[in-house]
Each structure stands twice: as structure tokens, then as C-alpha cells.
C-alpha positions, 0 to 999 in steps of 0.5 A, a space after each residue: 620910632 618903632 621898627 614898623 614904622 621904619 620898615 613902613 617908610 621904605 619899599 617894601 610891598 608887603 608886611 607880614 606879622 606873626 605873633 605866634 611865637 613872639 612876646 607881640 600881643 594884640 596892641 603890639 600888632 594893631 600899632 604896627 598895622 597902623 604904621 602901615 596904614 599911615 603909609 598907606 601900604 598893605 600888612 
């Protein structure tokens, strides 16, 4: 289970992903918007 999955199942009320400086590519990023998504919760 990948960490945004996780943090998408608690209540939490926002996401914010950055990947400016981060090893994060665009794939990386889609699948942890994904995650929220699933949750039906806004990043």
C-alpha cells in the first residue's frame, strides 16, 4: 500500500503534492491523486 493511499483513508482534508524537489515524476504523482480520488477526497 503506498503511503498516499494511507494518508487518503484518514481525515485529512486536503492533499498537497509537490514534486519540485522531490525524486516524484509524473506517474508517481498521477497515482497518488488517483488515491485520493478513490477516497473521493480533494489533492
Amino acid at each position: 500500500m503506498m503511503v498516499a493511499e494511507v494518508l487518503a483513508s484518514t481525515d485529512l482534508d486536503v492533499a498537497c503534492f509537490d514534486a519540485e524537489h522531490s525524486p516524484f515524476d509524473r506517474r508517481d504523482i498521477d497515482s497518488c491523486l488517483l488515491a485520493f480520488r478513490a477516497e473521493q477526497k480533494p489533492a
